[in-house]
N, C-alpha and C positions, 0 to 999 in steps of 0.2 A: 569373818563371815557371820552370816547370821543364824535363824532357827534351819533345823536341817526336815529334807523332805524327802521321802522315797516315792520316788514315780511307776507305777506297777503298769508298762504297757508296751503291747506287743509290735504295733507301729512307731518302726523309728522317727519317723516325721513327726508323729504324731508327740511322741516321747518330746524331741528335742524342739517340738514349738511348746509347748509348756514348761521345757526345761528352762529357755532362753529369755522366758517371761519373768517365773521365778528369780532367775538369777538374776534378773533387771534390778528387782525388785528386795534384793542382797538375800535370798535364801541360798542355801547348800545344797546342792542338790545329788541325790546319790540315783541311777535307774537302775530297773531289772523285765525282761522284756516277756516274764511269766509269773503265774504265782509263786509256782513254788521256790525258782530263786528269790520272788520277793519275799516269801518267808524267811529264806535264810541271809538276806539282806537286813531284812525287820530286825534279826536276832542279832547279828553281829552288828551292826551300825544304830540299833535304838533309836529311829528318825520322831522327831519331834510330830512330822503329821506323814501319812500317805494316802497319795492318788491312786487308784485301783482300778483296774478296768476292769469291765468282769467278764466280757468276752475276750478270752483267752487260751492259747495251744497250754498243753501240758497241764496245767490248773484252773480250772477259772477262777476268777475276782472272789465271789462270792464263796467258795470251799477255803480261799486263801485267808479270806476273813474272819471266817470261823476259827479257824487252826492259830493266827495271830491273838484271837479274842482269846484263846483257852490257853496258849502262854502266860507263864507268868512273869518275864523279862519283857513278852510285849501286849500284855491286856488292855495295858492302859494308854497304848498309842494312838493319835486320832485317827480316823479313817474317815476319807473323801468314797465314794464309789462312783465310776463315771463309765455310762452305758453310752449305746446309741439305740439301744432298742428298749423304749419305754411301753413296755406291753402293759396290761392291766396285773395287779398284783406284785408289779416287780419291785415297785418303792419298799411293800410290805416286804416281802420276800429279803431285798439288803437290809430294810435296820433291824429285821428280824435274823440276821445276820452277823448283826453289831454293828454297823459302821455310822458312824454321828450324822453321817449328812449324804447327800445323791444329787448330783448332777447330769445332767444329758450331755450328748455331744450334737453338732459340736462343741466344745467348749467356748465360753465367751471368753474371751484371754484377760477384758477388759475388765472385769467382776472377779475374776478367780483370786488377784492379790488380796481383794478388800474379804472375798468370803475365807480364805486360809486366815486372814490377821482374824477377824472375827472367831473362828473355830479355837486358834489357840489362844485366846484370853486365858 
């Protein structure tokens, strides 16, 4: 298998069409269907990148991102953030957050291998 990736989202559809993509595409793919297991997903499996949603039950994306950024087992893992609501200030708001990069939804499926291989150089 190849680089491993934690997917942080609350819709299973939504989860297992970007699952299905990645793993086309020979990633590992590990989910979790809120923040805060994706924090304790983050900590015990150390994924090479994660997807975030950040509207989400239980934690949202953006508190989950903070608390991963302030670890020091997972400070240094990449983070995608992926909304559907791009309001004004929200771009600032995630990488003022920590997380390397932000995409909308829907997602393009068609882009997201090329932009994950780019992120992890």
């Amino acid at each position: 298998m190849g680089r491993r990736i934690l997917i942080v989202e609350d819709n299973p559809q939504n989860r297992m069409l970007v699952k299905d993509v990645l793993e086309f595409h020979g990633y590992e793919i590990i989910e979790a269907a809120d923040g805060q297991t994706g924090i304790e997903m983050a900590k015990n499996h150390k994924p090479d990148l994660i997807l975030m949603d950040i509207q989400m039950p239980v934690m949202d994306g953006i508190t989950a991102g903070k608390i991963i950024r302030r670890e020091p087992d997972t400070k240094n893992i990449k983070m995608i953030a992926v909304t559907s609501f791009a309001m004004l200030g929200d771009k600032e708001r995630i990488m003022e957050a920590g997380f390397d990069h932000y995409i909308a939804k829907p997602i393009n499926t068609r882009e997201l291998p090329d932009l994950i291989k780019e992120i992890l150089k």
